[in-house]
C-alpha positions as CSV (number, residue, x, y, z in Angstrom):
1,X,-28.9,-24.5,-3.5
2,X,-29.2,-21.5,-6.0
3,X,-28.9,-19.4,-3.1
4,X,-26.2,-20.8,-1.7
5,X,-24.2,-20.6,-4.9
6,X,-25.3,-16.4,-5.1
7,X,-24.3,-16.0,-1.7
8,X,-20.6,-18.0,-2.1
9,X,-20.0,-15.6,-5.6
10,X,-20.8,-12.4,-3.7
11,X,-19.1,-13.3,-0.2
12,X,-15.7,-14.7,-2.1
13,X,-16.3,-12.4,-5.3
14,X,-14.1,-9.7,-3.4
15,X,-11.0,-12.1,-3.0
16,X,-10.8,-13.3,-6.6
17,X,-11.5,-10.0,-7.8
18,X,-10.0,-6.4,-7.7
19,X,-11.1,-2.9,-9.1
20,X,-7.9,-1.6,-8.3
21,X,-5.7,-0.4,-11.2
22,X,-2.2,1.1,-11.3
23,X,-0.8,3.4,-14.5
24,X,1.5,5.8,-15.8
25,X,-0.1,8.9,-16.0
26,X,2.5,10.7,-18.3
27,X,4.1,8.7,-20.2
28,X,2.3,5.5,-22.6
29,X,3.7,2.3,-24.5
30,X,6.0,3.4,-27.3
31,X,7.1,6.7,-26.0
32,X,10.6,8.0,-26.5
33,X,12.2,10.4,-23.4
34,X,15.2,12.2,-22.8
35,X,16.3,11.5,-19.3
36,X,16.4,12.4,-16.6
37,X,12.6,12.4,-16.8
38,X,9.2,12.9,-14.6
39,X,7.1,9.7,-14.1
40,X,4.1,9.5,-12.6
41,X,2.5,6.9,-11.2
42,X,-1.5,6.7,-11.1
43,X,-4.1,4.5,-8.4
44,X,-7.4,3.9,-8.3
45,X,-9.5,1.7,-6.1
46,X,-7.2,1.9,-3.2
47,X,-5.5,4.1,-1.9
48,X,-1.4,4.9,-1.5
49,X,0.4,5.0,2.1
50,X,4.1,4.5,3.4
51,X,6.1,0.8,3.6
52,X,5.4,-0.5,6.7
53,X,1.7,1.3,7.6
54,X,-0.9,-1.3,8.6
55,X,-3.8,0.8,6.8
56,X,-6.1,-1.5,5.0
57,X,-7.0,-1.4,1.5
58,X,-3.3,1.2,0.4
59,X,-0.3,0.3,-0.6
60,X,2.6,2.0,-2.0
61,X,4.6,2.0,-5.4
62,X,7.1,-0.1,-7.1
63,X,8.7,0.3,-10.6
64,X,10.2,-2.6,-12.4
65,X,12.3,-1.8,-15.5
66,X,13.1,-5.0,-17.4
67,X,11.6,-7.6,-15.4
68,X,10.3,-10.6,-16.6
69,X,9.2,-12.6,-13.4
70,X,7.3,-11.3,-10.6
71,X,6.4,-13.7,-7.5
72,X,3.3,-12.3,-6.7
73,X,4.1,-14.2,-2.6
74,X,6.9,-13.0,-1.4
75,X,8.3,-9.6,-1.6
76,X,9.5,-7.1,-3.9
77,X,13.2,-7.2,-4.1
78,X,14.8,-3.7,-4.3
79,X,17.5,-3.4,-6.9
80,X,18.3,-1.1,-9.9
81,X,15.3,-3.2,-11.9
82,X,13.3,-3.2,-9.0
83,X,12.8,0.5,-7.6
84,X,10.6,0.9,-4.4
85,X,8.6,4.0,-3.5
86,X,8.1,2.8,0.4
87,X,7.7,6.6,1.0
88,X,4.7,6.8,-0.5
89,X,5.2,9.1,-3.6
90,X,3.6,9.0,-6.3
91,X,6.2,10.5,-9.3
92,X,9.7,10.3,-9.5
93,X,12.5,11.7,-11.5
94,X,14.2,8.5,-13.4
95,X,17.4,8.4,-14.7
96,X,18.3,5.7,-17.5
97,X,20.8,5.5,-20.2
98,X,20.4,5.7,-23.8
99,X,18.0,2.6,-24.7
100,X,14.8,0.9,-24.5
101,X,13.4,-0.6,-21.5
102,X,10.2,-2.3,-20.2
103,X,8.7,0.1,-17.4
104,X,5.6,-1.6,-14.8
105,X,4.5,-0.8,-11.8
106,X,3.3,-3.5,-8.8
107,X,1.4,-2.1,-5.8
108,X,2.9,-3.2,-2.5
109,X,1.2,-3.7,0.6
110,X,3.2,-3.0,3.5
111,X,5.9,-5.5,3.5
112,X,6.4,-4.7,0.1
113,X,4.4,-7.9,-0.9
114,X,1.9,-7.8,-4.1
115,X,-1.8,-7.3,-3.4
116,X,-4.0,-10.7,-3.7
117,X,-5.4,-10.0,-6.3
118,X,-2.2,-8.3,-7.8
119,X,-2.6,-4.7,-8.9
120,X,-0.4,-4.3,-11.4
121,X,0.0,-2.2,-14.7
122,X,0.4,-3.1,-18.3
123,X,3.9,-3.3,-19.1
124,X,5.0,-0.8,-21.3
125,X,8.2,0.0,-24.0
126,X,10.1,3.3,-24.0
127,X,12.8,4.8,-25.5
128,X,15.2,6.9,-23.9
129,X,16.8,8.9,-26.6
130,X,19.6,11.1,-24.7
């Protein structure tokens, strides 16, 4: 039996579990920024292809700004809160008005649906200032 439950943890260990991180490289929680202004996104443990390529273990970015519910099932909606990167990139230029706003980023597989186990990055505050 003890060998059975060591062999169930390593074989579903992989499903419930993810080293995979997403970040902001340039900017951090608290940070004020005159826009329009460079972000960068950051990925490790997977790697980053285009919406729609059947590549396993990649996925591609997604920003949301001011977004308090995510469905983790179904897929990312694109809006103005909700900005998709199905072209693979990996910074952007953003443009946002005077205010402070809740940036995170969601990797996408390619449907645009959230990884299981979600990669997602701590949500953090900035300021834009002009």
């Amino acid at each position: 039996m003890k060998y059975f439950i060591i062999y169930l943890t390593l074989v579903l260990s992989p499903l419930t579990f993810s080293d995979a991180k997403v970040y902001f490289i340039n900017i951090k929680d608290g940070d004020q920024v005159k826009s329009p202004f460079l972000l960068q996104f950051g990925l490790s443990g997977k790697g980053v292809a285009p919406a729609g390529t059947n590549r396993e273990n990649t996925g591609h970015h997604h920003l949301l700004i001011d977004v308090d519910k995510i469905d983790f099932k179904t897929p990312i909606p694109s809006s103005e809160n909700h900005i998709h990167f199905g072209g693979g990139q990996t910074e952007s230029i953003i443009e946002l008005t005077p205010g402070t706003y809740s940036l995170q980023l969601v990797l996408g597989d390619m449907s645009h649906i959230p990884h299981n186990p979600a990669v997602i990055s701590s949500k953090i505050s900035v300021t834009v200032i002009q």
